[in-house]
N, C-alpha and C positions, 0 to 999 in steps of 0.2 A: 773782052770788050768792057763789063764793068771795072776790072781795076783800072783803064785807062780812059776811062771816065771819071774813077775816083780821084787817079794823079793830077787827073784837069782840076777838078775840084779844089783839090788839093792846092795847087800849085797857083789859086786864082786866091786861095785864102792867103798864102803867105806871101804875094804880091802886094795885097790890102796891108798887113800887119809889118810889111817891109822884114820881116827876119823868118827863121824855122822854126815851126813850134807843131805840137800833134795835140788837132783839134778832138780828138778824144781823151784829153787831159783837162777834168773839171779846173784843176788847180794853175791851166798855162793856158787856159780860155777864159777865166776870170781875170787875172791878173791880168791880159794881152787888153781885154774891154778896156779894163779900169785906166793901165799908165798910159795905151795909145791910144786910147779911142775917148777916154773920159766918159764911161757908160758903166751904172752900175749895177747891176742886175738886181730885179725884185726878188725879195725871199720867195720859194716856191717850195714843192717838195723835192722837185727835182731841178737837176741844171738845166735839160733839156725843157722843162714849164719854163722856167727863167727866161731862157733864150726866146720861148714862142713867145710869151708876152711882151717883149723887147724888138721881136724881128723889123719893124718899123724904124728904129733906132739906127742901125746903118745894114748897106747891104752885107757885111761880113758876116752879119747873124745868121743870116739866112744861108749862106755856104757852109757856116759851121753846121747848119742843122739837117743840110742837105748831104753834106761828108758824111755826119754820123747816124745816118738811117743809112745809108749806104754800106754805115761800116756792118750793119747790124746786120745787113740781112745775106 
């Protein structure tokens, strides 16, 4: 049941972003903000502070943040 909840997830984030990419990649969820979305994350200590502080910003943040407590646990 959770992984196919995660795919949902999943597959609703890269709908947004129009391509494949794995939202547990600091470095391809930054770059994905920045060229498609023109959003550019606050310095935090982590990506995930980043992301909360920005989830206002568009709804993709908030999939991405909801993927990866999914992926966590």
């Amino acid at each position: 049941m959770i992984n196919t909840a995660k795919e949902y997830v999943l597959q609703r984030i890269c709908i947004f972003a129009s391509q494949t990419f794995d939202p547990n990649s600091d470095s391809q969820v930054v770059g994905l903000l920045k060229s498609k979305f023109n959003i550019r994350l606050p310095q935090r200590r982590s990506i995930n502070e980043s992301l909360s502080s920005s989830v206002s910003d568009h709804e993709i943040i908030a999939l991405i943040l909801k993927y990866r407590s999914m992926a966590e646990s």
